[in-house]
N, C-alpha and C positions, 0 to 999 in steps of 0.2 A: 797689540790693541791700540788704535788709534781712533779718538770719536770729537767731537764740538758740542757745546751743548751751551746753552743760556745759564751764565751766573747766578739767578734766582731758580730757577726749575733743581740747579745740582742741589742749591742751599736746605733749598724745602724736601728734598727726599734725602738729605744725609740727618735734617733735622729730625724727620720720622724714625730713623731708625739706629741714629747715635747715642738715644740714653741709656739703652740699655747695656752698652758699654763702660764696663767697670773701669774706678781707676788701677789698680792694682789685681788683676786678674790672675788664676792660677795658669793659666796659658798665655805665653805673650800673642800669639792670634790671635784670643780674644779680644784684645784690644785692636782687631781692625775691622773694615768692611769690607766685604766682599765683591769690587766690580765686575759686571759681567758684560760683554756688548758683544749683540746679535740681533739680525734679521730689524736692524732702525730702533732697537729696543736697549737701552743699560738697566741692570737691575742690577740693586744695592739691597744686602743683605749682614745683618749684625745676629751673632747669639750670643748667651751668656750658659749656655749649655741646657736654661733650664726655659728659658722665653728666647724666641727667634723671631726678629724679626724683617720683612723682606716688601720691597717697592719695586715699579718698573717704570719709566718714562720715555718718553719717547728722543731721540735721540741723532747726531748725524754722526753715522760712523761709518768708518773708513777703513778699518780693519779688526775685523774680530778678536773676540781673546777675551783673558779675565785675569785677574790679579786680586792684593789685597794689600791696603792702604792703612797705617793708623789712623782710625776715625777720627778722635779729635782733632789733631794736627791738622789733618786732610781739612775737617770744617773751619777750621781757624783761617788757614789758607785762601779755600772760597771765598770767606767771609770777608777778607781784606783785599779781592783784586782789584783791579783798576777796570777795568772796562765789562761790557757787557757779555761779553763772548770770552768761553772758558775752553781753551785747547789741551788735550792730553792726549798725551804718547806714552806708552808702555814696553819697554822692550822686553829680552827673553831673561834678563837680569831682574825682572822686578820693579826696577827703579820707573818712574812716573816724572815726566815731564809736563809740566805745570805753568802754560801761557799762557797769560792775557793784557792784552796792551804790554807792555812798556815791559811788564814783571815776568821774570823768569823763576821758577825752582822746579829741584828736582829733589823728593819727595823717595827715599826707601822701602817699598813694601815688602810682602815675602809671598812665598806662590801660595798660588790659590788651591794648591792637593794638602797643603798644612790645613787648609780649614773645614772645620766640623760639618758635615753635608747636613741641610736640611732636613729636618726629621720626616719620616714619611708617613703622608695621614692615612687611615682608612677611614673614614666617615659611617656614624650609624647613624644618626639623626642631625637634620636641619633645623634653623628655626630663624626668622626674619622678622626684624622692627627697627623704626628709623634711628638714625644715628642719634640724632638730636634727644631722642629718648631713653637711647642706653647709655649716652655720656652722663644726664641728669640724672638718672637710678644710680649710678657707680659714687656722684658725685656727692648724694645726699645720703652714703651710707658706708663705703669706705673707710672712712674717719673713725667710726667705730670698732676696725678690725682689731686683732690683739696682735702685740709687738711679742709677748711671752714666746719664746721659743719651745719652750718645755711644752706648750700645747699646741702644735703643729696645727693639728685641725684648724684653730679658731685664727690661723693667721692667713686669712684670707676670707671672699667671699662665697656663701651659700647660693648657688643659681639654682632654684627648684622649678622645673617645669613639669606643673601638673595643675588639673581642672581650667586650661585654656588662660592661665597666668604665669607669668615670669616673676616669683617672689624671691628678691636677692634680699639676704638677712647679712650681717655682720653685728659680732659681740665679742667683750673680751671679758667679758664674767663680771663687769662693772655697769655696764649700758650695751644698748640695743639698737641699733635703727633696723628697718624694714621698712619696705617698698613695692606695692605690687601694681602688673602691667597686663592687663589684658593682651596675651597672642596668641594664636592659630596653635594650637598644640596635639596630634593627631595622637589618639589613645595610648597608641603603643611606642610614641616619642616619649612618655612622661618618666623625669630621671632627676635625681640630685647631681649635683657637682659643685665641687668647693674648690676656687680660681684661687692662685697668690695674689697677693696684694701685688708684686714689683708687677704683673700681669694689668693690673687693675687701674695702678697709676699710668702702664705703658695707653693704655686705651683710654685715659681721663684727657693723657696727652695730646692723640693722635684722632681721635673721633670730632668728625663734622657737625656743625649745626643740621645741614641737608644733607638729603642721601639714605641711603638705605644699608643697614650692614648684616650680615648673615653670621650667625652663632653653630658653628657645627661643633659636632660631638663624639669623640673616638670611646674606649673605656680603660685610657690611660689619658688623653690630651683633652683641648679644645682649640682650634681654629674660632676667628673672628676674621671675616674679610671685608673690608669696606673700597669703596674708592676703586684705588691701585695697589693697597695695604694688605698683607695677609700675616697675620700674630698667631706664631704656633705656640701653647703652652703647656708644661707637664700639667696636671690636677695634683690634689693634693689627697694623700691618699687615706680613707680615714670616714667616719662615719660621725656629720655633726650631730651636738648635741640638742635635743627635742627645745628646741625655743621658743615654742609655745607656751611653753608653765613659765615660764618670767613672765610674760605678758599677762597682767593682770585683767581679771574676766571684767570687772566694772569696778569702776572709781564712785567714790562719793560723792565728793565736787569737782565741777569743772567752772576755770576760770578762761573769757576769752581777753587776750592779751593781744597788744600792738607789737607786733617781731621785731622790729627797729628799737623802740623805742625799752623795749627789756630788756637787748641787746647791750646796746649803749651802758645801760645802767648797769647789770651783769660786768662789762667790761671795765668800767668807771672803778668802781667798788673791789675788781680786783687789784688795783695799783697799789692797795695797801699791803699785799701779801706774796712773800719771793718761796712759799714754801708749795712743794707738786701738790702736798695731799693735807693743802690747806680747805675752809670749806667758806662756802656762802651761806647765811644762816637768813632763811626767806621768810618772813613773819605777814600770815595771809589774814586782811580784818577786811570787814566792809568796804567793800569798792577801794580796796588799796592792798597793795602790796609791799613791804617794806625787807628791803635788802641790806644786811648787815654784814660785817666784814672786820676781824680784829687781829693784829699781831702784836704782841707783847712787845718787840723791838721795833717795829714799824707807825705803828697807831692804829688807828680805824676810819671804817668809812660808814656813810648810810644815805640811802638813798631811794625816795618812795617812788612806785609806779601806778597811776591810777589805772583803776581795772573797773566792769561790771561785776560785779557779786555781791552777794547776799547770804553767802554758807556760813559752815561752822566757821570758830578761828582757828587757822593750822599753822605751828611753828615745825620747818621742815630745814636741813641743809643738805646742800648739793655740792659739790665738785664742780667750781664755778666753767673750769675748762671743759668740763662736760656738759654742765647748762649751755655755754656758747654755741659749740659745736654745732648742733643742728642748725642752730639761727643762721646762722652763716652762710649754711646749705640749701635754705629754704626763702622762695621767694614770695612766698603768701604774707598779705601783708599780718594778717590777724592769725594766730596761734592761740592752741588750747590746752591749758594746765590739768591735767587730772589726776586728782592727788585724793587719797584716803586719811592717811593719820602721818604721824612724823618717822613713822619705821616702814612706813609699807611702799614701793617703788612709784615713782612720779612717771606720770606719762604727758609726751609732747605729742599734737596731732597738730592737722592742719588742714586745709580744703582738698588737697589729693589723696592718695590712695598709701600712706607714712605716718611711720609711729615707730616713737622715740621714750625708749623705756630708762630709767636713769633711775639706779640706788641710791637712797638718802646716804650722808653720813650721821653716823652716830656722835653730839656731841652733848658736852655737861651741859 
């Protein structure tokens, strides 16, 4: 295999498709990528057995073939040549010859029949919306997933497509986001699926502002193709739990708040506390909102937020890293508190189509 290719063109498709490359792999091929070159095309290809991911750009080649390269190493290599033009030779040995300008190395791969073939799709259903809109849904509700092992289902996200909406939920039995997106959904496409997260970050990754990407659907996998991208991933197998009964049917009061600006103050007010499943203790009176915060070895903090309101007064505390969370995610500047009594679940909304359910904690 011999090809030439521009130093930024290799950089950006080894970057697409190197994260999902483990450091410690149960296979040492999975620690590589897969070069391929043919007919003026290189595609680069990484799995991790369970997410595949796979690029193609254009290319001058010189002599066909394929090989497989430690990814990292390989992108550290690009990363530091000298010149603009990236020369590679690959003999029958594996080994990879690595010039440009001035810098020579050669680079040990192993052949390309050691690595895991692409998984093969069959496709039951399509479904198409711009990139730029499904990096934003992934982005404002991912965060939510649950890390628990023990409950496989909830560690990843919910893709339901039915009544002509894309509603992806994520929960971990503590909070909630949800997000829904009006698209084309042909009667007999309508179907659940629950994605991994490591899936979910790979596409938080690698997804465009423009552009258009296609969600297709097997009844073990899912395909996502965008661009020159194609992301093959297992599903997770498993039937989510009914998420609707958290979501509180109607709240008492609703406060609208400045997203910035209760951000800040949420973030201020946890400096006082190193402990996970410390709380923020939010005391709601006329047009104010006041934020408490207390560690026995630390000290306290407090901090008022003005608001519009005129409701009851509610003392309520939250899990300040869960209060944050959506703020972060959400670029509205005004957000809306809706909140019953001090036990019953707090709800975040906003100007789109999102809502963010969030357990009090219980304290003295």
């Amino acid at each position: 295999m011999k090809f030439s290719i521009e130093k930024d063109q290799i950089l950006e498709a080894l970057q697409k498709v190197q994260s999902i490359v483990g450091q410690r792999p149960v296979l040492p091929i999975l620690s590589n990528v897969l070069l391929e070159a043919a007919d003026g095309k290189l595609t680069l290809s990484t799995t991790d057995m369970e997410v595949s991911v796979r690029t193609s750009l254009d290319a001058d080649i010189s002599e066909d073939g394929a090989t497989t390269l430690p990814a990292r190493r390989f992108f550290s290599i690009c990363r530091e040549l000298p010149s603009h033009q990236v020369d590679i030779a690959v003999g029958s040995n594996d080994v990879a010859e690595i010039s440009s300008g001035a810098a020579n190395f050669k680079l040990e791969g192993l052949s390309k029949d050691d690595f895991p073939p692409m998984p093969s799709f069959e496709e039951s259903f399509s479904y198409k919306l711009p990139q730029g809109t499904l990096k934003d849904i992934l982005q404002k509700t991912s965060y939510a997933a649950s890390t628990d092992e023990s409950r496989a289902i909830l560690n990843g996200s919910l893709m339901a497509f039915r009544d002509n909406k894309l509603t992806v939920v994520c929960t971990d039995g503590r909070r909630l986001a949800l997000v829904e997106q009006e698209i084309d959904i042909p009667e007999e496409a309508e179907l659940d699926i629950v994605v991994p997260t490591k899936t979910i970050n790979e596409l938080i990754k690698t997804l465009e502002d423009e552009g258009e990407a296609v969600i297709k659907t097997s009844a073990t996998q899912v395909a996502f193709e965008f661009d020159s991208i194609f992301i093959i991933s297992k599903l997770i197998d498993g039937t989510y739990p009914n998420y609707r009964q958290v979501i509180p049917s109607q709240c008492e009061e609703r406060i609208a708040i400045d997203r910035d600006t209760l951000l800040g103050a949420v973030r201020r007010v946890s400096l006082m506390l190193d402990d996970q499943s410390a709380s923020v203790k939010v005391s709601i009176t006329e047009n104010r909102i006041e934020l408490l915060t207390s560690s026995p070895e630390v000290g306290e903090a407090r901090e008022s937020v003005p608001v519009k309101y005129s409701g009851k007064d509610i003392t309520i505390a939250f899990n300040p890293a869960f209060m944050m969370a959506p703020l972060k995610h959400l670029d509205s500047d005004e957000i809306f508190l809706e909140l019953s009594d001090e036990l019953s679940p707090g709800v975040i909304k906003s100007n789109v189509p999102f809502l963010y359910v969030i357990m009090p904690i219980r304290v003295n």
